[in-house]
N, C-alpha and C positions, 0 to 999 in steps of 0.2 A: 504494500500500500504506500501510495507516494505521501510522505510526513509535509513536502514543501508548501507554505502556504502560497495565493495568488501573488503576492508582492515578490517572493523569490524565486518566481517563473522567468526564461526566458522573456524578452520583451522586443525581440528582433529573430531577422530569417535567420542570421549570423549564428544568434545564440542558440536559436533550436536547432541547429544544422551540427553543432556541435554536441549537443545530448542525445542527440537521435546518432549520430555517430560513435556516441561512447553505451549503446546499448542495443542497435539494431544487427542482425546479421544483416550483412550486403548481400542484394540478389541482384535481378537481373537490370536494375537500370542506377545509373549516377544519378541522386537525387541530389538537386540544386537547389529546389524552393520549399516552402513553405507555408502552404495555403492555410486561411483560419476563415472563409467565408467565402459562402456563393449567393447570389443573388441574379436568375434569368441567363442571361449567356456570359457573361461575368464573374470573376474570382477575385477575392483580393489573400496579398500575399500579408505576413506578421508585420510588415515595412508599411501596410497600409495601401502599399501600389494595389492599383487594379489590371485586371487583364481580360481582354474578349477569349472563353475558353475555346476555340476552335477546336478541340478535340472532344466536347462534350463531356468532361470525367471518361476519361476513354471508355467514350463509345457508349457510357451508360446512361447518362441524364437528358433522354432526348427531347422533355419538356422544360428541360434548364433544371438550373439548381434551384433548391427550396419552393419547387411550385406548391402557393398555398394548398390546394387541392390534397397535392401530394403529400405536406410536413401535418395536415390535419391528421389524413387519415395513418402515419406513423403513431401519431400522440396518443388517437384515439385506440387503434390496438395496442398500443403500448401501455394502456392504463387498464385493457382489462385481460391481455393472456397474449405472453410475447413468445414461450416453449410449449411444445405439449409433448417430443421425445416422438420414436419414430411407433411405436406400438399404440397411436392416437392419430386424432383427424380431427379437423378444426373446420367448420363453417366456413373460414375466406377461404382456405386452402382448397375446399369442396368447390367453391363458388368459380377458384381461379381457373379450376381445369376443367368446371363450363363453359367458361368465357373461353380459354385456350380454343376448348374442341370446335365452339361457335365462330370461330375465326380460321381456324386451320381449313389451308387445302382439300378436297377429295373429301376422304374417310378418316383422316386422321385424327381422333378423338378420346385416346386415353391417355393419360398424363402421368409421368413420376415429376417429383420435383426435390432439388438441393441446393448447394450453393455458389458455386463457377462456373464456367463454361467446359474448362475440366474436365468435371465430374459429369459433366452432362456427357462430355463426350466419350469416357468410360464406360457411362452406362448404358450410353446407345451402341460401343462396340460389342459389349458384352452380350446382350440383348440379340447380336445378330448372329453370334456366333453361337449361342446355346438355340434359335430360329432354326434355321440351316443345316447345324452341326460341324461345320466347318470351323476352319483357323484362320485363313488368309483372311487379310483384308488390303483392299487398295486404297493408295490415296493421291493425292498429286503434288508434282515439285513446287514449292514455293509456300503450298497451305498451310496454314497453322492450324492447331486446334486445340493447344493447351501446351502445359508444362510438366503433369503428371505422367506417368508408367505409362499406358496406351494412347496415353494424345499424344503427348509429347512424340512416340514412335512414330504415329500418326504425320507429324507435322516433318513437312517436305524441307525445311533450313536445313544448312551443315552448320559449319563452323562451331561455334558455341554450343551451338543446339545438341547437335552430336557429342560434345565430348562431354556432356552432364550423363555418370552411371544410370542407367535405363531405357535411356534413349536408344539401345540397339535391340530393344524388345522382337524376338525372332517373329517371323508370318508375317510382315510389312514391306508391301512393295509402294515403290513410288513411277508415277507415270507421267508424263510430259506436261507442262502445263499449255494449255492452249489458248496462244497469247498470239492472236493474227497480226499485230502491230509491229511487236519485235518478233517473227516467227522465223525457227533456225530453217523451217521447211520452204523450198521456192513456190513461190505462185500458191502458199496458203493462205486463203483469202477468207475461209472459213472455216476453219480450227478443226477442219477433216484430218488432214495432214497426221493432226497432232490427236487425234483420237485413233486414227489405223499404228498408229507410231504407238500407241499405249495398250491397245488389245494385242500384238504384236508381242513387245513385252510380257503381257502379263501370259499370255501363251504359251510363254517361252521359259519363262520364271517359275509359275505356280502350277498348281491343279487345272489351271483353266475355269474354275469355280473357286472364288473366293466366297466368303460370307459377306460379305457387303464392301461396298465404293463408298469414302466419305469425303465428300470436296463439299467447299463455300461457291457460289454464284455470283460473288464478290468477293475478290480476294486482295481483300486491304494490304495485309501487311506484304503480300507477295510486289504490291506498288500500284494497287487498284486496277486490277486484270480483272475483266469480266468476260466470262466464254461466253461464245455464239449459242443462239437459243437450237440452234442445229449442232452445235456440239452436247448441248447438255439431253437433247431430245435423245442425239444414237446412244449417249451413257444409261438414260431410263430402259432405252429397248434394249441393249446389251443386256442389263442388270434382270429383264423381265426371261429372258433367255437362257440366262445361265444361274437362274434362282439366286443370283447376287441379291440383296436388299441396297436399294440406294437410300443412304443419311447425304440429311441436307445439313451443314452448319448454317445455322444463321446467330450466330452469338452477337454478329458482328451489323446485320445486313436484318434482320427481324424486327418484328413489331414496330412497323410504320417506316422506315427508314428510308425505304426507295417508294414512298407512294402507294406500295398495297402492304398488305400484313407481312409480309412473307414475299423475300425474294424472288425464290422461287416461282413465284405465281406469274412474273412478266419472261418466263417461258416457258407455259402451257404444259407444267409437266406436273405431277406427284408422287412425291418420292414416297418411301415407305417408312421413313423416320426422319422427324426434323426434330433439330439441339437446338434451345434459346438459352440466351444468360443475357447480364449485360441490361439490353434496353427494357427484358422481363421486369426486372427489380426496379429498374432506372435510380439506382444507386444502394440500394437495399440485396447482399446478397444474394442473389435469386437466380437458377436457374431449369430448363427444362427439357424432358425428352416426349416426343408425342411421336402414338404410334397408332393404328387401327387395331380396334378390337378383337380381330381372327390373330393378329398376331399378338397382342399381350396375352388373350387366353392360350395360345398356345405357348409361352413359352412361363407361363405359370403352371403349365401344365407338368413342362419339363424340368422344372426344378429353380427358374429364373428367382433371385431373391435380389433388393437393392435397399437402402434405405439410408436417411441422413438422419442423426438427430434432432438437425435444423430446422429438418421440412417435414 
């Protein structure tokens, strides 16, 4: 328990940049500032400076910071039931993954819920592989999808990425990204190229049957690559073919972000699992995996179990 009273708190970025350095382990990014306030698209740093957050609290606050709406409805569950443990269920919790499924693509209408993007996408490998009964799973160069055991594998970076122990988690293949702008292929003008280049591949590598394809429709961190709606259509019919499951990430690219609910939906496809975090919560740990009903009861069937104590 901190003993220091408000008077002998830092009073500058300087000074908290210095206790947060003499107590934090360092992870993945150089922290420089020191934010104590948001207000709409706005941040102010301990200096008092203010700043336009162009990154949204990455990628989570898509109605800005402290929207009334928003910090009401924290207050008010907050005052009557903030845990219930994973062996309970709660009215919002019920209500959320009505509204999820009343928004979701096609059929996709039953919900787990935790708290990263991570975890979500964990739980949605998992999920495909005990579906299936397979091991492989595909992803693409450049994707991200977490930091964790199976995202992290998941996710298409080297460098860094790679050399964190887990990261060489075995059954992960990675496939081209298909990026018609800067494409390595001549005269690919629509990310054919680079989809016959990735079936190819996995042909040649796996089973030929994975347990599921997991790529974004938006691939931010890859440097804002979006495939052709004819590249993501032949991945849905591939995957309908060789009983792959396609997961859609949208951690990043969900609930509202490109103008519909869901990515995915401005190219005419449905997938068979989409992962939210991020704009779910919009700044409230939260995130999700939604799947259709023939496939949650079957793989409750087969033994699938998952659970947060969070959610």
């Amino acid at each position: 328990m901190n003993s220091q009273g408000a008077e002998d708190l830092p009073q500058t970025v300087q000074g908290w940049l210095e206790l947060d350095k003499k107590y934090r382990i360092k992870g993945r990014y150089d922290i420089s500032q020191v934010l104590v306030k948001g207000e709409g698209v706005r941040v102010w740093d301990a200096d008092g400076k203010s700043y336009i957050d162009f990154e949204s609290g990455q990628v989570c606050a898509s109605t800005g910071h402290c929207h009334p709406a928003y910090t009401k409805a924290i207050v008010d569950q907050a005052g009557k039931l903030v845990q219930t443990g994973s062996g309970y269920t709660d009215p919002p919790r019920i209500l959320l993954a009505q509204k999820v499924a009343q928004i979701m693509p096609g059929d996709l209408s039953r919900s787990y819920f935790a708290c990263t993007g991570s975890e979500a996408t964990e739980a949605a490998i998992r999920l495909a592989k005990i579906y299936t009964g397979r091991t492989e799973v595909v992803a693409l160069t450049r994707g991200y999808h977490g930091m964790t055991h199976a995202s992290l594998a998941a996710t298409g970076l080297g460098g860094k990425f790679k050399s964190i122990p887990g990261s060489g988690l075995p059954g992960f293949i990675h496939i081209p990204t298909p990026y018609a702008y800067r494409s390595p292929y001549k005269d690919d003008h629509d990310d054919m190229a680079a989809f016959r280049e990735g079936i190819e591949a996995i042909n040649w590598t796996t089973t030929g049957k994975p347990a599921a394809i997991i790529l974004e429709v938006v691939m931010s961190v890859a440097g804002m690559i979006i495939p052709s709606k004819k590249y993501v259509q032949a991945i849905r019919e591939w995957c309908t073919q060789t009983g792959a499951l396609m997961i859609i990430d949208e951690a990043q690219s969900g609930v509202g972000r490109t103008g519909k609910w869901f990515a995915i939906e401005h190219f005419d496809v449905i997938p068979d699992i989409i992962t939210t975090s991020k704009s779910l919560g919009g700044g409230v740990p939260l995130c999700g995996v939604t799947t259709t009903s023939e496939i949650a009861d079957r793989v409750a069937e087969l033994g699938y179990h998952q659970s947060s104590s969070h959610r």
